[in-house]
TORMISE-323337 format. One record per residue (C-alpha): residue number from 1; residue in three letters; x, y, z. Coordinates in steps of 0.05 Angstrom, whole numbers. Example, Ala and Ser with C-alpha at 12.3 -4.5 7.8 and 13.67 -1.06 7.14 Angstrom:
ATOM  seq  type      c1      c2      c3
ATOM    1   ALA     246     -90     156
ATOM    2   SER     273     -21     143
// end
This chain:
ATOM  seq  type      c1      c2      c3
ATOM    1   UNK     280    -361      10
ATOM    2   UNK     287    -287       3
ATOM    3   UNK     232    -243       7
ATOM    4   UNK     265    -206     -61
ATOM    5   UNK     293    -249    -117
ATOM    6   UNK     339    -186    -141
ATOM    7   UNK     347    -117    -139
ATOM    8   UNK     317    -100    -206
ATOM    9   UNK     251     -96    -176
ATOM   10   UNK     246     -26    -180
ATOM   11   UNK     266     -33    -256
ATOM   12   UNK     213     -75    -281
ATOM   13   UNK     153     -24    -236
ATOM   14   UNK     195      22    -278
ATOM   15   UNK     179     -11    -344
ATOM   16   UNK     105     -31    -317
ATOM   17   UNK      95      45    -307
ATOM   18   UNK     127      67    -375
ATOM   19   UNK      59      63    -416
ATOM   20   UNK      23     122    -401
ATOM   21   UNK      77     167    -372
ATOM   22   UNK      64     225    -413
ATOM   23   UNK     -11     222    -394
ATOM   24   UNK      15     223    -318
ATOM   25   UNK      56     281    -339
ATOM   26   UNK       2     318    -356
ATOM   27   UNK     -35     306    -291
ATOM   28   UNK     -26     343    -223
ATOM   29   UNK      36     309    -179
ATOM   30   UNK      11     252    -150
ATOM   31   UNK       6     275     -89
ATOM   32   UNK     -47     248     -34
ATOM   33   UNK     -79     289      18
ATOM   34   UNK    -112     272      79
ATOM   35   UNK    -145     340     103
ATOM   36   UNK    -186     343     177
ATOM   37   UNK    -218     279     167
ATOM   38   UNK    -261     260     225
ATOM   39   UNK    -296     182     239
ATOM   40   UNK    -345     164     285
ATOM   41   UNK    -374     113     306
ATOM   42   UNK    -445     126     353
ATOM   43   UNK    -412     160     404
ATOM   44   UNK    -342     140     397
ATOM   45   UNK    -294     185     365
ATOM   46   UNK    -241     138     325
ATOM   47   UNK    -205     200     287
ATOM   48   UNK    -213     266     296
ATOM   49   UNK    -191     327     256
ATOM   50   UNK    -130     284     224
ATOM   51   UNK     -95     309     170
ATOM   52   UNK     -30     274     122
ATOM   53   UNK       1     292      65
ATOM   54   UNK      37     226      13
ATOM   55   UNK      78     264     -33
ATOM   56   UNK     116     225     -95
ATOM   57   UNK     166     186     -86
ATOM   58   UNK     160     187      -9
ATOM   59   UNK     152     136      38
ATOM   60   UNK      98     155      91
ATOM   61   UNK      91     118     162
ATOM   62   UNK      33     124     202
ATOM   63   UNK      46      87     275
ATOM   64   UNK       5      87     339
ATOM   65   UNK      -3      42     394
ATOM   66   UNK     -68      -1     398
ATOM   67   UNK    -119      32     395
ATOM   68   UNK     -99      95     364
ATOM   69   UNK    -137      98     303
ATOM   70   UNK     -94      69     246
ATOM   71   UNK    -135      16     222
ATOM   72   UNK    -196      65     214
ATOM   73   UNK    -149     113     181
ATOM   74   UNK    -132      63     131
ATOM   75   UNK    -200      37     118
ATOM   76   UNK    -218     111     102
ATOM   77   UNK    -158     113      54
ATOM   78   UNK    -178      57      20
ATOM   79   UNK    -254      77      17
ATOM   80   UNK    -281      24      66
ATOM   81   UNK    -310      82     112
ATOM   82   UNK    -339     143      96
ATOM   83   UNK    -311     196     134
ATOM   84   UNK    -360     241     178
ATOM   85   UNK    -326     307     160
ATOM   86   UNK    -254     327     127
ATOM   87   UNK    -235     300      59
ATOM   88   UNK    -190     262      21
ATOM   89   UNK    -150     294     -45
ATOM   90   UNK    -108     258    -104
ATOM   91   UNK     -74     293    -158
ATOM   92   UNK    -103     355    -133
ATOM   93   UNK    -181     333    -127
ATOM   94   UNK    -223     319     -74
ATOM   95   UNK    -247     246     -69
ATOM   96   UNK    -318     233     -68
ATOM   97   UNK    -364     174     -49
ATOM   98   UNK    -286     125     -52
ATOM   99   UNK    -290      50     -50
ATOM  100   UNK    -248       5     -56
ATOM  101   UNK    -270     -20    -123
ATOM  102   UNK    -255      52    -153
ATOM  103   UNK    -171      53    -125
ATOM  104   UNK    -138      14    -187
ATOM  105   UNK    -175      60    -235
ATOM  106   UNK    -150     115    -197
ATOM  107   UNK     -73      94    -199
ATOM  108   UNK     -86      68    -120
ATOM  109   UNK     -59       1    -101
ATOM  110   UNK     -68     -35     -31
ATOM  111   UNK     -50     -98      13
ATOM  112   UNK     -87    -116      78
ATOM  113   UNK     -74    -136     140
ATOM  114   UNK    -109    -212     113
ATOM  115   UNK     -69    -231      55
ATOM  116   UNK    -141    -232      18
ATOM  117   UNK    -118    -274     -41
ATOM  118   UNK    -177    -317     -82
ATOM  119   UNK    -164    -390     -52
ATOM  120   UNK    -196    -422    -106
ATOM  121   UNK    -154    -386    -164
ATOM  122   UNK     -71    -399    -172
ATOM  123   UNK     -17    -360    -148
ATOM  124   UNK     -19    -331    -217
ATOM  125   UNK     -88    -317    -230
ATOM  126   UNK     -93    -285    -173
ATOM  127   UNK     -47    -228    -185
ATOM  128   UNK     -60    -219    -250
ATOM  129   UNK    -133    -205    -221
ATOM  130   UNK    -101    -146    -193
ATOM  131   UNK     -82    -124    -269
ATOM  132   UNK    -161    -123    -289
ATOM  133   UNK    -163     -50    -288
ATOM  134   UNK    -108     -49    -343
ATOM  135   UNK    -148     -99    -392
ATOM  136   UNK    -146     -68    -464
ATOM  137   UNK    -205    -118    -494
ATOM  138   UNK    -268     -95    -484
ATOM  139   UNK    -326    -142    -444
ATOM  140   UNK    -336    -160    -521
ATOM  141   UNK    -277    -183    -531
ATOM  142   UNK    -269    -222    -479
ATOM  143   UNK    -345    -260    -481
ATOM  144   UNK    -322    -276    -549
ATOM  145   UNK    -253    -301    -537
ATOM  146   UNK    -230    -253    -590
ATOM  147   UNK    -157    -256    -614
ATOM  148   UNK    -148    -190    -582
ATOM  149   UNK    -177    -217    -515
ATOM  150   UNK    -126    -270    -521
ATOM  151   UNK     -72    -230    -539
ATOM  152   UNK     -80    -180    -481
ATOM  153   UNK     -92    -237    -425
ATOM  154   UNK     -30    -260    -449
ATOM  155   UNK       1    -193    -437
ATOM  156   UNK     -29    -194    -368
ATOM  157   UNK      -3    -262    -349
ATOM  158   UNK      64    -241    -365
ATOM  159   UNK      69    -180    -330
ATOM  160   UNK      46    -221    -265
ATOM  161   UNK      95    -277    -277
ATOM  162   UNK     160    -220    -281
ATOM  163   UNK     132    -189    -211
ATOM  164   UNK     129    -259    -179
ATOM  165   UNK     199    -271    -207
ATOM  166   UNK     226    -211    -176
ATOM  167   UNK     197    -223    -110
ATOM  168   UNK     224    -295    -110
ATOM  169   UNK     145    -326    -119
ATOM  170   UNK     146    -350    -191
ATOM  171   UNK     163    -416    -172
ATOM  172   UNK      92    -415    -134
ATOM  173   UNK      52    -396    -196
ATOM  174   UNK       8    -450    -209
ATOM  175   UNK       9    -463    -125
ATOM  176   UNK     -57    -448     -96
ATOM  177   UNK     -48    -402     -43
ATOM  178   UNK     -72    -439      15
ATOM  179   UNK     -13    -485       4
ATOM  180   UNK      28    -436      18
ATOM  181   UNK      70    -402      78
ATOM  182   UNK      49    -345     104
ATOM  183   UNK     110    -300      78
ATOM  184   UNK      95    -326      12
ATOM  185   UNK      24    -303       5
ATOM  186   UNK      47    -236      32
ATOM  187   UNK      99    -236     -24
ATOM  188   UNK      40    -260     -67
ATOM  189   UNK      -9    -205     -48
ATOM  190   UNK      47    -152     -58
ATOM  191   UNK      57    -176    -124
ATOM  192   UNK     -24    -165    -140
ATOM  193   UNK     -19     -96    -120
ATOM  194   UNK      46     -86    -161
ATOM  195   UNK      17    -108    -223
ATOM  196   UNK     -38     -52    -225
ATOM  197   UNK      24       8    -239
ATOM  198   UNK       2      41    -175
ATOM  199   UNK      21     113    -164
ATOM  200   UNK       8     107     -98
ATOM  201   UNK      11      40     -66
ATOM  202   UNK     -24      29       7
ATOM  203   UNK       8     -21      51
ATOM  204   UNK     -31     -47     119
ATOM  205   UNK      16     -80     169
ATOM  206   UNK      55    -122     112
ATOM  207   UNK     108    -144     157
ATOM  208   UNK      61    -176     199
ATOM  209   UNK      83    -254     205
ATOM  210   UNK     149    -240     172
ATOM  211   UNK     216    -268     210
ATOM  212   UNK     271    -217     216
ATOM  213   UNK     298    -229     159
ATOM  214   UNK     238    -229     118
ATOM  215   UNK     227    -161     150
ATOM  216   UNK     307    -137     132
ATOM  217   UNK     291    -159      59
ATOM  218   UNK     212    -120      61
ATOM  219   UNK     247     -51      80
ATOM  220   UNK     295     -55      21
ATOM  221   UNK     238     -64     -29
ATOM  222   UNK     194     -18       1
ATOM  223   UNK     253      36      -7
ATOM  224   UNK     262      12     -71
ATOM  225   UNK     191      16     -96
ATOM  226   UNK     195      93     -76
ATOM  227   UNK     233     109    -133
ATOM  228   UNK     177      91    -173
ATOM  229   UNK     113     110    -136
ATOM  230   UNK      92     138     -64
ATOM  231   UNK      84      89      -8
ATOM  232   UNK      38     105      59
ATOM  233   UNK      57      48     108
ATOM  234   UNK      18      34     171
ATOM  235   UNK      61      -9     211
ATOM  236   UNK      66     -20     290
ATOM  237   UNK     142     -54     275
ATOM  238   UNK     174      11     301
ATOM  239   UNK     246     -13     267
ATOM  240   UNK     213     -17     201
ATOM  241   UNK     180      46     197
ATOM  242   UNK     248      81     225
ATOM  243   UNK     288      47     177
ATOM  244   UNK     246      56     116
ATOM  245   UNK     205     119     123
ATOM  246   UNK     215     191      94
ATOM  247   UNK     158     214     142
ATOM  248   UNK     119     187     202
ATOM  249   UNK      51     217     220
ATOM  250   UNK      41     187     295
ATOM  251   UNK     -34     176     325
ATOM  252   UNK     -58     164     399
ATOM  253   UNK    -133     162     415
ATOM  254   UNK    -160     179     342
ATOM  255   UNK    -115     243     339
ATOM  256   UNK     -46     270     303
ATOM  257   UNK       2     270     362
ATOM  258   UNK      73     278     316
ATOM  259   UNK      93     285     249
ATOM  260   UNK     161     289     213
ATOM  261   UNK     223     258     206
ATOM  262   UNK     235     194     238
ATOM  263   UNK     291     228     281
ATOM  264   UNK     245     282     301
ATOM  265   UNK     193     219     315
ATOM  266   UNK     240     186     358
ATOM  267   UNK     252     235     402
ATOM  268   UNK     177     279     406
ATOM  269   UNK     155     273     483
ATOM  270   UNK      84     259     463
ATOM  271   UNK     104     206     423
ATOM  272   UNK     146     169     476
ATOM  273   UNK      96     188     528
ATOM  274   UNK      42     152     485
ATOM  275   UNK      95      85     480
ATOM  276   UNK     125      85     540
ATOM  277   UNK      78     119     586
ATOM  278   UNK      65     192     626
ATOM  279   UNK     128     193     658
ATOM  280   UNK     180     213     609
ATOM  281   UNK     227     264     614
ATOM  282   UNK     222     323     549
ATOM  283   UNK     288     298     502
ATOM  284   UNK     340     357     509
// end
């Protein structure tokens, strides 16, 4: 089964991210800044002094080899850790105290490396979970089982159902996800963080347990999804990130190494030094 049922998948983010445009309008670009951020843990330095820049409608690698301080950078991004010193800035302003309970409410959407879906709650519920922040009932509302609660869950469940469609999962809806392939619960967990209109939409290794294919048919709807909203990818599938990224920021031992175009990447000495090892001729 294809990782994408169509290519009107950037269409219906489209139409998920029409209410409220003018309010985004009105609001700094949406444009996410990493800016000298430094981590520590005891004495270990994981990152130190790195700094990124996500601008709309751009999709932004970050690659390393183990070890290099990816995973940390991401669980900064996403508010897991609190940086030691540097900052992070959306829209314009600085980021203070982040979790990862704040992102949706912020226009921030993630996946993990773990799929992380509820197994206990459908294929369904469990990405329309990842619409909560976009509830219009109040807690009222929705202790009562008010019409309008009803009305707007309704509203909800739709919305998930037309981004499992397009990502060929709606036949899984009332699946529980430990039934499931692997793929599919990626497909699944993409869809949760789809639902949520991100702005900016955080992906951690999703090509991880994919086949080729699967991986083929990921890159076209990560490029797609760009048209929509800004993407920062942190991948180790070097063909991926070449393939799909406008920009490529590339760490070794907690520091910024490279960054640019993934032709100017490909061929940066440090960056094939830190691959491939010390003894590497300079390209040119």
């Amino acid at each position: 089964m294809p990782y994408v049922h169509s290519s009107r998948l950037a269409d219906v983010v489209s139409s998920l991210a029409t209410e409220g445009a003018a309010d985004a309008a009105a609001r700094p670009g949406s444009r996410f800044e990493v800016d000298g951020v430094t981590v520590r843990f005891g004495g270990l330095v994981a990152l130190e002094g790195v700094s990124l820049e996500v601008a709309p409608g751009q999709v932004h690698g970050v690659i390393g080899p183990n070890g290099a301080g990816k995973t940390t950078l991401f669980n900064v991004v996403c508010g897991f850790i609190e940086p030691d010193e540097g900052a992070l800035r959306w829209r314009g302003e600085q980021l203070r105290s982040l979790r990862p309970a704040k992102l949706a409410r912020l226009g921030i959407a993630r996946t993990l490396q773990g799929v992380g879906l509820f197994e206990g709650m459908t294929v369904l519920d469990n990405v329309v979970a990842g619409a909560d922040s976009r509830s219009r009932a109040g807690f009222a509302s929705s202790l009562l089982g008010l019409p309008k609660a009803d009305r707007d869950e309704a509203r909800l469940r739709e919305e998930a159902l037309g981004v499992l469609e397009e990502l060929g999962a709606a036949e899984y809806a009332s699946r529980y996800p430990g039934s499931l392939p692997y793929p599919v619960q990626k497909r699944v967990a993409l869809a949760r963080a789809l639902v949520a209109r991100p702005e900016l939409l955080l992906l951690d290794e999703p090509a991880a347990g994919l086949s080729n294919d699967e991986m083929d048919e990921l890159g076209d709807t990560i490029a797609r999804l760009s048209s929509s909203m800004a993407v920062m990818l942190v991948e180790h599938h070097m063909d991926l990130v070449m393939r799909v990224c406008d920009h490529i920021t590339v760490l070794d031992f907690g520091k910024v190494i490279a960054s640019g175009t993934p032709d100017q990447v490909r061929t940066d000495p440090l960056v094939l030094s830190a691959y491939l090892g010390d003894d590497v001729p300079e390209a040119g």
